[in-house]
N, C-alpha and C positions, 0 to 999 in steps of 0.2 A: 045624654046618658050613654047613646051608642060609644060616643068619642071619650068617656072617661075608660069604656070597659075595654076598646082597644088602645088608650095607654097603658093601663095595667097589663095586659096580653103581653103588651113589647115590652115592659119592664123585666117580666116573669121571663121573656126570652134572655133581653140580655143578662138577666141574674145566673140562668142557666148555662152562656155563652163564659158568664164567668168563671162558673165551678169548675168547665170541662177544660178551659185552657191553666186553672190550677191543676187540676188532676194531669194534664199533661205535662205540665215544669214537672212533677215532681214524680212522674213517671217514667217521662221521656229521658237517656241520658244526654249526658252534660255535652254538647259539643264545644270543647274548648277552641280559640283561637291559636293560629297556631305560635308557641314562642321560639324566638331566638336562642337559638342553643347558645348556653356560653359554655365556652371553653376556660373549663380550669386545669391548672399546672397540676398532675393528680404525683401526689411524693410515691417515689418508688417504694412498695412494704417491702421491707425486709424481710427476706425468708426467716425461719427460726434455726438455728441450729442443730442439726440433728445430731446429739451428742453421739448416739447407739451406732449408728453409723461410722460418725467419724471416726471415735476411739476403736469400734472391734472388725469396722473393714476397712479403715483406712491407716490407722496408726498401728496396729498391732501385729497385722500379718506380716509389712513388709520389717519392720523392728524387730518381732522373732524369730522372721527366718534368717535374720544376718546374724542372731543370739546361737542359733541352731546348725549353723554354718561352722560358726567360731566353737561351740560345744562337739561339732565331730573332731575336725580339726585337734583341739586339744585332745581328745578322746585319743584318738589316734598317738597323740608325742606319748600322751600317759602309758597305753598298751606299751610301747614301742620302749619305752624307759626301765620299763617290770620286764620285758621279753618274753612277753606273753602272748604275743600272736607273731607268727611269723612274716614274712614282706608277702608275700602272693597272700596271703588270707588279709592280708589289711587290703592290698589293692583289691578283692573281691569283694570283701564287703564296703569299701567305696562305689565301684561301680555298683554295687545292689543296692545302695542307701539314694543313689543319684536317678535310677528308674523306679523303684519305689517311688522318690519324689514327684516325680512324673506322672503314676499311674494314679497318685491322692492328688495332684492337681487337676488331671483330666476327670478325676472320677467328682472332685468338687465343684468344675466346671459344672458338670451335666445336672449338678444339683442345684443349680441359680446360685453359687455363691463362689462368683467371678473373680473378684477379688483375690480371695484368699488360694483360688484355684490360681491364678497368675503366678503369685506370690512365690508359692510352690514349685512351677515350672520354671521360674526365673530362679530360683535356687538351686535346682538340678543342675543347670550350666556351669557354674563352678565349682558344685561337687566334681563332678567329673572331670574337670578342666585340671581342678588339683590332685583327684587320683591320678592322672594321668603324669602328671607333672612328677611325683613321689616316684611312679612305676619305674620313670626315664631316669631323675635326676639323683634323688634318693637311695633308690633301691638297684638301679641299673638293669631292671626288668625288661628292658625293651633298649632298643637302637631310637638315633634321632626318625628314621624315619617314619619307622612305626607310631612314635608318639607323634608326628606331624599329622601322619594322616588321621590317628585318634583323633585328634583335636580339631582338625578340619571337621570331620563329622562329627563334634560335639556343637562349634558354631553354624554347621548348614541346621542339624537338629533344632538351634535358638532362632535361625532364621524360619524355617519351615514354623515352630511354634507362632511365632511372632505374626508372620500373617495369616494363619490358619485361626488363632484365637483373639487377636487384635489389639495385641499386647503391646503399649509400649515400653513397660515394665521388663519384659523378656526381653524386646529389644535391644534396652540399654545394656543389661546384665550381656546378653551376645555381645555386642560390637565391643561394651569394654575388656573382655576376657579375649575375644578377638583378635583385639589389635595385639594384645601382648604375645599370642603365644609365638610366635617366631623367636621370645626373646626366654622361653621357657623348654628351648632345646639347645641342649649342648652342644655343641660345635665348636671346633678349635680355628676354622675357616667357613665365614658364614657366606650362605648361598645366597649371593647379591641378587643375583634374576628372579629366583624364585623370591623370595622377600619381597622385593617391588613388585613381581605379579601380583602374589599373593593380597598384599595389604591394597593394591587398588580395587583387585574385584570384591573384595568383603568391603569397602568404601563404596563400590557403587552402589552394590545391594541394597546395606542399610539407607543410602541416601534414597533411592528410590521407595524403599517401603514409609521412608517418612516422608517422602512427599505424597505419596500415593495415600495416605490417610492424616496428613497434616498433625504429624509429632513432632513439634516444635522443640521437644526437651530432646529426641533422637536426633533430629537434624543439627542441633547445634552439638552434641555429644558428638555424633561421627564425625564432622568437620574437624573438633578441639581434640580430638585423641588421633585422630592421623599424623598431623601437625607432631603430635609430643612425641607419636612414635618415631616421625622420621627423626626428629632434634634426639633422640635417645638411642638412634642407630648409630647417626655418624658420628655422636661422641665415643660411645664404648666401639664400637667398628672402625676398623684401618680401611677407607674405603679409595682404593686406588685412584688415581689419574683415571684408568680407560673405563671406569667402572661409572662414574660421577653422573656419565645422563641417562644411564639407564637404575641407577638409586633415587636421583630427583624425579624420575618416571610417575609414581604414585602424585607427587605435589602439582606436578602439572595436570596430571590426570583430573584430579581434584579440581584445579582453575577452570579447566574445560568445561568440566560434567557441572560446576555452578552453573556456568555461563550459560550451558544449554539449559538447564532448568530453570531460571530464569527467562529465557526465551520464550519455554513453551509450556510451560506450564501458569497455571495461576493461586496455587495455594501457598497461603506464606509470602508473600510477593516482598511485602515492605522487609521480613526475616532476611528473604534471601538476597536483595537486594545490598541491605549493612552487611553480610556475611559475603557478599561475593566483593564489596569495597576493602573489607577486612583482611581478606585472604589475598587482594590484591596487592598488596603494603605489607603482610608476609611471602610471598612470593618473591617480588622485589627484592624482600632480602634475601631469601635463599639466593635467587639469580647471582646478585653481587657476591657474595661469602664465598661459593661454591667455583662460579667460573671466569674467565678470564675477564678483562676488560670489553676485547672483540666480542667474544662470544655474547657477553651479558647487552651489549649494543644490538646485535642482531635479534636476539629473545626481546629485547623492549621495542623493537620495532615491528616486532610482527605482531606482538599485546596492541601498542597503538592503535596499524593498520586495523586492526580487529574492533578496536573500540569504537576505531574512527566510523567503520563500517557500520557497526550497531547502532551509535547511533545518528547514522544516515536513516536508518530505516527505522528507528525507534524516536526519533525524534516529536514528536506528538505525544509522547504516551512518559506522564510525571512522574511515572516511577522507577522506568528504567534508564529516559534518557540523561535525567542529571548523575545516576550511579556509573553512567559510559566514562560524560565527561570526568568523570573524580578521578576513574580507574585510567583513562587513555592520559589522564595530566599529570598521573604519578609516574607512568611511565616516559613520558616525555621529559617528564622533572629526570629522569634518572638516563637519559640520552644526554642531554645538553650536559649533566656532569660529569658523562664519560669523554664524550668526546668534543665539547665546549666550554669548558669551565667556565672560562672568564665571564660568558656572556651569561650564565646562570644565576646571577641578580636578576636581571631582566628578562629570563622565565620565571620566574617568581612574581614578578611585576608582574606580567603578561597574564599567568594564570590566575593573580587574585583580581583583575580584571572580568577574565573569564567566569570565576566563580560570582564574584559579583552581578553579571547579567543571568547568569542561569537561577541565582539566585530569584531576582528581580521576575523571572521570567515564571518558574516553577514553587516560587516562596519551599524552597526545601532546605531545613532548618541545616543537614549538611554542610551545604556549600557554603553557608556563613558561618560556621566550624570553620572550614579549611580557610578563608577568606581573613578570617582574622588568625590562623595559624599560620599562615603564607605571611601576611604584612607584619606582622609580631617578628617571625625571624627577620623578615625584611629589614624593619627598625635596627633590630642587633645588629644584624651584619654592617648597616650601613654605618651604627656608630661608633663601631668597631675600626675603621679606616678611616686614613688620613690620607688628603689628596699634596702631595709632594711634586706633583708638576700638572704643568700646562696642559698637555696631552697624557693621559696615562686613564685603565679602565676604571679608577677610583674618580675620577673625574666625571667620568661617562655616569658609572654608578651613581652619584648623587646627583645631578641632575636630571638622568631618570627618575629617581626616589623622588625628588621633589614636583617634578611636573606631574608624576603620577598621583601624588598626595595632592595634588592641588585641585587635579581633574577627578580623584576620589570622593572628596571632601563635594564638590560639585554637583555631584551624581548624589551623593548622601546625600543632599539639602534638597536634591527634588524628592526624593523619596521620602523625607519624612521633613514634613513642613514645620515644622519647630523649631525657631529661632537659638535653640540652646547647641543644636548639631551644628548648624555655621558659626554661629562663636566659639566655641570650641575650636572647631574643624580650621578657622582662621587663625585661632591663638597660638596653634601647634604648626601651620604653614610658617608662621612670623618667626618660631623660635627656632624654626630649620635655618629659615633663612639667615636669621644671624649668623649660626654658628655655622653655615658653608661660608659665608661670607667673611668669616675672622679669618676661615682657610685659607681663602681668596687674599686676604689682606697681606695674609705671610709670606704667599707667592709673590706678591707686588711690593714687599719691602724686599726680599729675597737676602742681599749680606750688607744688607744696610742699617740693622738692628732692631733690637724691637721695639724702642721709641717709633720707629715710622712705624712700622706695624699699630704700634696705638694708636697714633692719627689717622691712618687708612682706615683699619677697623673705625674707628668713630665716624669717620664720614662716610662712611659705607652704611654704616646703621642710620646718621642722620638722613641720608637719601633714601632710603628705604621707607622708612617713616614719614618722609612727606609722599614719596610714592602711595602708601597706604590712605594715606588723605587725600589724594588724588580723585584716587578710586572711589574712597568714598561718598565722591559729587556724582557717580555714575552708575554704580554699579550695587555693594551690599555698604549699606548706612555701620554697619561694624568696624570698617577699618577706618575709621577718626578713631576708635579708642584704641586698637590695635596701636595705630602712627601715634599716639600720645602714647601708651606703656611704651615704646620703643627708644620713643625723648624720655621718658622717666628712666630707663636702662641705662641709656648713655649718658645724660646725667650721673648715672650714680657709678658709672663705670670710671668717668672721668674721673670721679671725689674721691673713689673708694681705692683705683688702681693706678688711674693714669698721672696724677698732679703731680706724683714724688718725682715721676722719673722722666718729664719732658720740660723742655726749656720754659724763659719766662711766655716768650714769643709764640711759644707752643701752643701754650695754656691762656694766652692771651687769644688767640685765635679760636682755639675750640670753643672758649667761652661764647665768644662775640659770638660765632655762627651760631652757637645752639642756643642764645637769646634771641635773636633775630627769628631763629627758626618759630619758638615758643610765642614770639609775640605773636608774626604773622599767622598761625594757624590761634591764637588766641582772635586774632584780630576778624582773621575769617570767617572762625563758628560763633562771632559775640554778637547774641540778640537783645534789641532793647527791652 
């Protein structure tokens, strides 16, 4: 009896043991294990359009202040046609429409609506720029110089704006009214010093304030309009002999101040990088148009030395040191054609060489640009000449050309392992080869006629072709087909050109060798 009532006792327990451990599942929370995160590819959402925006502060302000530009303007020819205002009351209410401008941009500013306040202020500049222009040229209100210095202090005013409210908008409107105004003063003999002063330091400025907040659309603006102003001085401007290095003054200036900003700054890197190769290769030209032979030798040598230096010390670093080499091998390009011509194939060679390992070294999509713009001309030039003797630079030339394509071709096939680069790369060596080799043959008939010349030529191409077969027990398995199209060539060289015009004996022999030839290379690659 004892022993039934304490099984029951322990039942009732663990019936009780049971309830309390459900009340706990279902009270207690869940400790999950923990899971492995996966990583999914999340699609970028696309922002939505902000229509309100785009159309009334981005399409509208800068579209009507140029509507509003061009409505004074006309405004003004209209008065001026009825003679209805006289010249001093149209140049007043120019200048009072151009600070007006001013004062609702500033004033729109301070109301969070930047835009349209920019807009405003960058329209001011060439109001004023063109009253000013009217006062001088129009109306004769003023002397050159008074309207020089108006105008100077209408672009320090766009500069001052520009970095005060962080406009690149103001910017651009300054530096392009800028550059022109030297060309918006009358002058019967234009003041050379001053102009080059002038137009460098309103060049550096803007450059600096667009690196200094990284405006890409300014810095490429101030670089391309300096450029067109100097190309738009020296054509309308008679600019003397003694005058020439102190006009080119602004373009070198420009070279420079890239090159130091490049240096030492870091914003825009890859920008300034293309823009200071760019300006290299405009330079260049200026150099050659502008000065003598001497002179343009000693200017590309001191670019070089400079480049060469740069990158000695930049040599590690992928963005500036392949932009040295481009820029120090154009000017080297343009040394060896002043004062080495002959040998300027083979700076060419030499440099698409060069371009090729910097390539190899910094994978910078440039220098295989120029890599294949160097060999490309290379090609022309080379098959553009005909070697006429033993000894002579045409000679030189193409066996350069061809050991360099051979050892190109080379260097392509380690670099990219694909079977389709050496075939190629071998099919285009073979067909050099011919065709120096015809040249060769003409040397070796010399005024013996051109029947011998066809029999040279033939046995030049059939030795070449077993050459190729040679090779191909050793070396790249392609040249057995290369050395057969080669017997297929001459073959049909012989059918097509040579059979009319050589003896029986001739033709008897070319045969014989080029069967012999075709058996034995049959005979060598025939597998059971």
């Amino acid at each position: 009896m004892e022993k039934g009532e304490l099984l029951e006792k322990r039942i009732e327990q663990l019936e009780e043991r049971v309830r309390f451990l459900e009340q706990q599942i279902h009270t207690k929370p869940n400790i999950s294990q923990p899971v492995r995160p996966i990583i999914q590819q999340q699609e970028e959402v696309k922002q939505p359009v902000e229509w309100d925006v785009l159309i009334f502060q981005k399409i509208l302000p800068p579209l009507f202040i140029i509507v509003f530009i061009m409505g004074i303007i006309w405004g003004f020819k209209a008065v001026s046609d009825y003679g209805f205002l006289q010249p001093t009351v149209k140049v007043i209410i120019g200048y009072v429409v151009g600070f007006v401008l001013i004062a609702l941009g500033i004033w729109q500013i301070k109301k969070s609506r930047k835009n349209l306040g920019h807009m405003l202020l960058g329209g001011s500049i060439p109001i004023l720029m063109l009253t000013t222009f009217a006062m001088h040229q129009l109306y004769n209100l003023s002397g050159p110089t008074v309207a020089f210095v108006l105008n100077l202090i209408w672009i320090t005013l766009g500069v001052f704006l520009t970095y005060k409210y962080h406009s690149q908008g103001i910017g651009i409107v300054a530096v392009v009214g800028g550059v022109f105004v030297p060309f918006l003063i009358k002058s019967t003999s234009p003041n050379i010093p001053l102009f080059s002063f002038y137009e460098t330091v309103l060049f550096t400025v803007f450059l600096w304030i667009a690196l200094k907040y990284s405006y890409k659309a300014l810095y490429y603006i101030s670089v391309v309009f300096l450029q067109v102003a100097i190309l738009v001085f020296f054509i309308f401007a008679n600019v003397p002999d003694e005058y020439k290095w102190i006009a080119m003054l602004p373009i070198f200036v420009q070279h420079c101040a890239l090159l130091v900003s490049l240096l030492k700054t870091k914003q825009l890197l890859k920008e300034q990088a293309y823009t200071l190769f760019s300006i290299m290769l405009l330079t260049a030209l200026w150099i050659r148009v502008i000065f003598t032979d001497n002179e343009a030798t000693v200017l590309m040598t001191i670019a070089t030395l400079i480049y060469g230096i740069c990158y000695y010390v930049y040599q590690k670093d992928s963005i500036r040191a392949p932009i040295f080499i481009a820029s120090g091998s154009v000017s080297l390009l343009n040394i060896m054609q002043l004062q080495i011509e002959n040998l300027l194939f083979e700076g060419i060679i030499g440099l698409s060489f060069i371009y090729f390992f910097v390539y190899k070294k910094f994978k910078h999509s440039l220098h295989l640009i120029l890599l294949s713009i160097s060999y490309f001309i290379a090609v022309y030039y080379v098959l553009s000449i005909a070697i006429t003797s033993w000894v002579s630079w045409e000679m030189l030339h193409w066996v350069v050309f061809i050991v360099g394509t051979v050892y190109g071709v080379y260097l392509l096939a380690s670099i990219f392992i694909e079977r389709t680069v050496l075939t190629i790369g071998v099919s285009f060596i073979a067909v050099l080869i011919l065709y120096f080799l015809h040249m060769i043959a003409v040397l070796f008939s010399g005024e013996t006629g051109s029947n011998m010349e066809r029999v040279i030529t033939s046995s030049l191409w059939i030795f070449v072709a077993i050459l190729f077969m040679i090779l191909s027990r050793f070396s790249f398995s392609q040249g057995k087909y290369v050395g057969v199209s080669i017997l297929f060539v001459t073959l049909a060289k012989i059918i097509l050109f040579d059979i009319s015009f050589v003896s029986v004996a001739v033709k008897a022999s070319l045969f014989i060798v080029l069967g012999v030839v075709g058996l034995l290379v049959s005979r060598a690659y025939y597998k059971k």
